[in-house]
C-alpha positions in Angstrom: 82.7 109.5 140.0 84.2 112.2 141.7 84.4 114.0 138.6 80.7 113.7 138.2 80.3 115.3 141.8 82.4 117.9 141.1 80.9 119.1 138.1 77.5 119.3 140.0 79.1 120.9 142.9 80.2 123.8 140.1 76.8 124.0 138.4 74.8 124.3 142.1 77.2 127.4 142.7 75.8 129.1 139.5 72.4 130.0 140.5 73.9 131.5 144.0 76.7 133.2 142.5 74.1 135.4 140.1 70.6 134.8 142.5 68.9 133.2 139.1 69.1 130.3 137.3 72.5 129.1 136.0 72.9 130.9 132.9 73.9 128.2 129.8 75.1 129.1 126.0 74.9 132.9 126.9 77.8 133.6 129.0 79.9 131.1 126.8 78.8 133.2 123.6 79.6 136.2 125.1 83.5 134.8 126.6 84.3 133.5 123.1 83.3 137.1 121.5 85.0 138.9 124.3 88.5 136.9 123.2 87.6 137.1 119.3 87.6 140.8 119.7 90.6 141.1 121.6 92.3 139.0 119.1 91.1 141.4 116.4 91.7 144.5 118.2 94.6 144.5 120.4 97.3 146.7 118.7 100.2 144.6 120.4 99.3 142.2 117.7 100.2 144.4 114.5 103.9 144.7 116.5 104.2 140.8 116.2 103.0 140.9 112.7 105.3 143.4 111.6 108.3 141.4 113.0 107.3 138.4 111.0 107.0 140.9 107.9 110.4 142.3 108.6 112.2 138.6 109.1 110.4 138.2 105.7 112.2 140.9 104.6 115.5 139.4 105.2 114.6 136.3 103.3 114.2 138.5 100.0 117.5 140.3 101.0 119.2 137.2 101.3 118.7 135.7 97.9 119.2 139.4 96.2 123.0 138.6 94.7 125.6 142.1 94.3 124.9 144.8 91.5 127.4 144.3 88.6 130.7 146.3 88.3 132.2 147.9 85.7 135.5 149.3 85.1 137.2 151.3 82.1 140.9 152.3 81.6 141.6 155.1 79.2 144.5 157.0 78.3 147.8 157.9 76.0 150.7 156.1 75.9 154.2 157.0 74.7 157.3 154.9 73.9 160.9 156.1 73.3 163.2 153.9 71.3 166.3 153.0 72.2 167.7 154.9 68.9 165.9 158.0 69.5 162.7 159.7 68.3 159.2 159.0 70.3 155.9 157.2 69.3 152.7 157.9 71.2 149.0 156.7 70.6 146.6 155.7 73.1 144.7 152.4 75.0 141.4 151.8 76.9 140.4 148.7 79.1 136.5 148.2 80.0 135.8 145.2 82.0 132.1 143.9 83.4 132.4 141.6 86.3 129.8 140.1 88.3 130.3 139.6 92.4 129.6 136.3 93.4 129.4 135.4 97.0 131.6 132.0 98.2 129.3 128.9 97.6 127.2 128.2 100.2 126.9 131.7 102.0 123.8 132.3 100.6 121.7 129.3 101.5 123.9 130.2 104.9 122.0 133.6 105.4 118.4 132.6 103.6 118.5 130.2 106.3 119.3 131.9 109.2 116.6 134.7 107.7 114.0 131.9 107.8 114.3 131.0 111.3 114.0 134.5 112.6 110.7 134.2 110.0 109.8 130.9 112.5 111.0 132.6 116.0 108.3 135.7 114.8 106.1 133.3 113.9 106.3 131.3 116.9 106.2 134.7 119.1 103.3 136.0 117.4 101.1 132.1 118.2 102.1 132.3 121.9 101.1 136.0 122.4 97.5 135.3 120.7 97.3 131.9 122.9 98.4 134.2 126.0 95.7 137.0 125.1 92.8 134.8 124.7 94.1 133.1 128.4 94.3 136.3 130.2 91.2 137.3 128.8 89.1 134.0 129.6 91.2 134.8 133.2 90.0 138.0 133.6 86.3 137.4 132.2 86.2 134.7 135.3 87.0 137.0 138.0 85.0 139.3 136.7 82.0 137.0 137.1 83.4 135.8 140.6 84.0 139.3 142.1 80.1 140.4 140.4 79.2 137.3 142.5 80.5 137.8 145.6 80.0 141.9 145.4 76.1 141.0 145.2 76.7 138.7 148.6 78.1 141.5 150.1 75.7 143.7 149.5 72.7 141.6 150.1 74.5 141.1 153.5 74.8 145.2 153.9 71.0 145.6 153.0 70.3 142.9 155.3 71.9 144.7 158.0 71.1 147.7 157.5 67.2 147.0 157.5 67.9 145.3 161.1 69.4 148.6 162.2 66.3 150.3 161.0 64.7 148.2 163.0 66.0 148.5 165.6 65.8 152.3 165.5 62.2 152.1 165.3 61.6 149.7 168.0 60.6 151.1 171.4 63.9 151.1 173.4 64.9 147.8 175.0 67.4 148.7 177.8 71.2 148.2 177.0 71.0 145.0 175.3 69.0 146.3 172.6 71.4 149.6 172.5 74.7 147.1 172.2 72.9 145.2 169.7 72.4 148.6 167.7 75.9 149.7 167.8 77.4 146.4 166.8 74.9 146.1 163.9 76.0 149.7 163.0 79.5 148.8 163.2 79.7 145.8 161.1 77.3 147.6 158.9 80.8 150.0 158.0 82.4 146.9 157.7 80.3 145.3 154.9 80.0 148.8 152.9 83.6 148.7 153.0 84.0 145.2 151.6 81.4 145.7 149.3 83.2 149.0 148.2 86.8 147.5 147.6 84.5 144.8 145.6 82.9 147.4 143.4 86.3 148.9 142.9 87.5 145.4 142.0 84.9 144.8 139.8 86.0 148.2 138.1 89.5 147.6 137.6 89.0 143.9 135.8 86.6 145.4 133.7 89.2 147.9 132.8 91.8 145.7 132.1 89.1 143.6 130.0 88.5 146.1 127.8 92.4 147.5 127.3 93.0 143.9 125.7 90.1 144.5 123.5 91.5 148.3 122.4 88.1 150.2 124.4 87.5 152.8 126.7 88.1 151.5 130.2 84.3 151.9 131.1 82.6 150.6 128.0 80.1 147.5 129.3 81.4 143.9 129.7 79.7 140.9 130.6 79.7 140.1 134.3 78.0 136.8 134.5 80.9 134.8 132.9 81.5 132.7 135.5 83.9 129.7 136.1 83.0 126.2 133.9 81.6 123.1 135.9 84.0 120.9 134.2 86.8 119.3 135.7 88.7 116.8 134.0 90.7 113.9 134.8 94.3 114.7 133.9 97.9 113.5 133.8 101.0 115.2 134.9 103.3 113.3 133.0 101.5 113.1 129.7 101.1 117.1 130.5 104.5 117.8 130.9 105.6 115.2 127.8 102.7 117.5 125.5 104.4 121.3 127.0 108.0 119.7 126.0 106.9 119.3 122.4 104.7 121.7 121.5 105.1 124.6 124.0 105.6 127.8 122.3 108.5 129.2 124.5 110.0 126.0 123.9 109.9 125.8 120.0 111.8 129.3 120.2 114.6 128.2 122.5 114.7 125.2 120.1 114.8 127.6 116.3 117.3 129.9 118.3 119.5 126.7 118.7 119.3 126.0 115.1 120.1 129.5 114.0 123.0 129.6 116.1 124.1 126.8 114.5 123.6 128.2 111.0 125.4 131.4 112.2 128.6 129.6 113.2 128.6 127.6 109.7 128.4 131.2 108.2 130.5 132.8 110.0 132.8 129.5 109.4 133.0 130.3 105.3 133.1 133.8 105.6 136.7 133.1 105.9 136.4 131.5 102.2 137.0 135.2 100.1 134.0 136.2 97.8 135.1 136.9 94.1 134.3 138.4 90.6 133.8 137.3 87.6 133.4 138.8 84.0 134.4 139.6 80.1 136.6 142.6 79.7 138.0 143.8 76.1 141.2 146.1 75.6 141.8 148.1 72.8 145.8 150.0 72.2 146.5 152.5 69.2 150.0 153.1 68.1 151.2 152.5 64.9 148.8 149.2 64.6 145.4 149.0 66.5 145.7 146.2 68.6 142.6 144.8 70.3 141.1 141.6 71.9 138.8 140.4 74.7 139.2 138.4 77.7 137.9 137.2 81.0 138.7 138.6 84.5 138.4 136.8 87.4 139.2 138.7 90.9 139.5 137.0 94.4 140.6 138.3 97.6 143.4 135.8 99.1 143.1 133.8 102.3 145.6 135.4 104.5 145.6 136.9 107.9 142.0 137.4 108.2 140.3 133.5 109.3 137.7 135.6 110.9 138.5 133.6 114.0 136.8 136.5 116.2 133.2 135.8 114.8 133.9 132.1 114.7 134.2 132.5 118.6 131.6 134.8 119.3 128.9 132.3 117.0 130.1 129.5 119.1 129.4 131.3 122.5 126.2 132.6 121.0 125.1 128.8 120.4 125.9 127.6 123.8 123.9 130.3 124.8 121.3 129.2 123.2 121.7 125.6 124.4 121.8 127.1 128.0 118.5 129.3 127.6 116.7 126.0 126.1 117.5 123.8 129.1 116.7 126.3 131.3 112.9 126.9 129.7 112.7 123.2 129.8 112.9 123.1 133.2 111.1 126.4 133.6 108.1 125.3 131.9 108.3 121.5 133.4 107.7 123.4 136.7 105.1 125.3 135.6 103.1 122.5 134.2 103.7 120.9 137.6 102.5 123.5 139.4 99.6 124.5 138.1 98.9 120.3 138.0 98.9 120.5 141.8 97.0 123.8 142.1 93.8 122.2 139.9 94.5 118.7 141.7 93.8 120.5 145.5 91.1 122.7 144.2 89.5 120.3 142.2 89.1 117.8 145.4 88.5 120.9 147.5 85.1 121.3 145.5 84.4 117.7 145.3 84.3 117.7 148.8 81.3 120.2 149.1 77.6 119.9 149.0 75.9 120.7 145.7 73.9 123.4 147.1 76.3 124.5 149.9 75.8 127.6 149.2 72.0 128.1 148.5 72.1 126.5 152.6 74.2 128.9 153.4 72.1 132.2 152.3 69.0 130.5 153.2 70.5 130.1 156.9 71.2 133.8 156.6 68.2 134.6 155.9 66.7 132.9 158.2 68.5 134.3 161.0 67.9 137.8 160.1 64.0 136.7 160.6 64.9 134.7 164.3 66.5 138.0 165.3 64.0 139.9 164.4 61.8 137.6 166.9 64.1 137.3 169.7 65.1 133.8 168.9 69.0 134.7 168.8 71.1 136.9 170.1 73.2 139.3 167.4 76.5 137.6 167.8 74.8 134.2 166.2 72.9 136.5 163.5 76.4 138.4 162.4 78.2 135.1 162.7 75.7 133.5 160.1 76.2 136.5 157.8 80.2 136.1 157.9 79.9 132.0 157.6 78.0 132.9 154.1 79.9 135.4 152.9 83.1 133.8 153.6 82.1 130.5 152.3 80.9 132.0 149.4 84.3 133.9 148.7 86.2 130.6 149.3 83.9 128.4 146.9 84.2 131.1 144.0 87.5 131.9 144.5 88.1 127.9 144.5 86.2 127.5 141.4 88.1 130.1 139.8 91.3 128.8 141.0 90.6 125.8 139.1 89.7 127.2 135.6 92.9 129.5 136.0 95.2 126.6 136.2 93.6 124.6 133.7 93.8 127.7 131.1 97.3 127.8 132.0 97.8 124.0 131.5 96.6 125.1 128.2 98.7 127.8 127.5 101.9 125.6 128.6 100.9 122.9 126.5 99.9 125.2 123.8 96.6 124.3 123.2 97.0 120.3 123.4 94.7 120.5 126.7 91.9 122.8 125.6 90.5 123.8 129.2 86.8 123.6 129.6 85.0 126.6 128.0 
């Protein structure tokens, strides 16, 4: 039921936050094409591809096995008999051996190659979730500052017609003379506010349109405002979905597994590599003696148990361990608080009156015309003004509190709670 409320309460502030009817498929057509073209355009994303084709890389480098050797051996030979007189003639060796890596160490590094392939992988799917969020994000405030620069302004212009009025009204004694200097000095007030609006306005649009790859001023759409859906949700089947499939997560998690792959290579690279091939020798003397064979070269086992390496993989993995079970609890806390954040916001709005704010601006309109007639004295006609805008401010602000947090409950989960679009 309270949901139900609640998304009326957000459709009611629609019409006051753009002073027309609440616009439908539009703004949600033109959010969606904003993020599609960031996702197209944004140049951070070719730097995440690259990585996955450069871990790729490494996977064809690890099944690529040594070149082939060859060796010859050429040269005379001479032989002195015991009983004098000397024999010469001459030998050559040739011998083709093939390197062959110790059994195992290539799965070893193919393996640790393919989970750098998933860590890029898994870095490039949590920067597109985390560009389409921030710009959804920013595409809200947008709409939310447009909305609450027009209140401002419509409060200046109100204003400032009463201080024309005033000016052109036959002169009242000092009460109508206060009454124009306070008019005149919240009139600087509300230019200022709705100048560090405009300038708000400004710099989101800018930031839009870097994620999208386009000059800081090119047009984007201000009427994207906040959804009027609020969900029912639960923390714990939140936080259960962000331990399994939350992007951040699944890296800690492949770095573990690498690590371990490391120290089992790093393990047998203490196991010597070694050669294998034909080789044929031919000797000329007084016969020609010749023949082939098979050579077989291995480096031996001594000294060198590559205990060094073996101690910096197994440091490396408990690192990893650590980093994992920190990001749990990093992300667990996350989830939680952005839970609480749409939990207080979401009853903050399902406490309001639909129309809360269409009451409020007709209120301020109203006084501006019982002013006008003497009904009310300026303090309760400025009041009014500030009650709307403020309101206002804190009902937008509000609405887009709640949209932030649930597009970062769906970042954190990675995409298992789609927020409202």
């Amino acid at each position: 039921m309270m949901e139900a409320r609640l998304s009326l309460a957000l459709i009611f502030l629609l019409p006051a936050a753009f002073g027309a009817p609440a616009p439908a498929a539009k703004p949600k057509g033109a959010l969606e094409a904003l993020v599609e073209e960031a996702l197209a355009r944004n140049p951070e994303i070719a730097y995440y591809e690259g990585a996955i084709g450069a871990a790729k890389g490494q996977v064809v480098q690890a099944r690529i096995v040594p070149y082939p050797q060859i060796e010859g051996f050429a040269g005379p030979w001479y032989s002195t008999p015991t009983g004098g007189g000397t024999a010469h003639g001459w030998m050559q060796e040739y011998a083709i051996y093939q390197p062959v890596f110790f059994p195992g160490k290539m799965s070893l590094a193919k393996a640790i190659a393919e989970k750098d392939v998933r860590v890029a992988e898994l870095g490039l799917q949590q920067f597109r979730l985390s560009l389409a969020t921030q710009v959804r994000t920013l595409a809200y405030r947008l709409g939310v500052v447009t909305a609450n620069a027009r209140i401002a302004r419509e409060i200046a212009e109100r204003a400032a017609g009463l201080v024309d009025f005033l000016r052109r009204r036959p002169a009242t004694g000092v009460q109508g003379y206060l009454d124009l200097r306070i008019l005149e000095g919240s009139l600087v007030d509300l230019q200022r506010l709705a100048r560090e609006l405009e300038q708000n306005r400004r710099a989101i649009q800018s930031q839009i349109n870097a994620l999208r790859a386009r000059p800081a001023a090119a047009p984007v759409p201000d009427t994207i405002f906040p959804p009027a859906q609020a969900p029912s949700l639960d923390l714990a089947s939140l936080q259960e979905q962000a331990k399994n499939r939350n992007y951040a997560l699944l890296m800690r998690q492949t770095e573990i597994d690498r690590a371990a792959r490391s120290l089992d290579a790093a393990k047998l690279a203490a196991l010597p590599d070694f050669s294998v091939g034909p080789f044929w020798i031919g000797e000329k003397g007084t016969n020609f003696d010749q023949g082939p064979g098979l050579v077989f070269t291995s480096g031996l086992p001594f000294w060198n148990d590559n205990k060094g390496n073996i101690l910096t993989a197994e440091a490396q993995q408990r690192q990893a361990e650590a980093l994992h079970r920190s990001a749990i609890w990093s992300v667990q806390s996350a989830v939680a608080a952005a839970f609480g954040t749409y939990l207080t916001t979401r009853r903050q709005l399902g406490q309001q009156p639909h129309d809360v704010i269409t009451r409020l601006q007709r209120a301020a309109e109203l006084a501006d015309r019982q002013y006008r007639l003497g009904a009310i004295p300026v303090q309760t006609f400025l009041e009014m003004q500030r009650q709307y805008l403020s309101s206002a401010q804190a009902l937008y602000t509000a609405a887009l509190d709640l949209q932030t947090a649930l597009l970062d409950l769906e970042n954190l989960t990675a995409g298992a709670m789609v927020a409202p679009r």
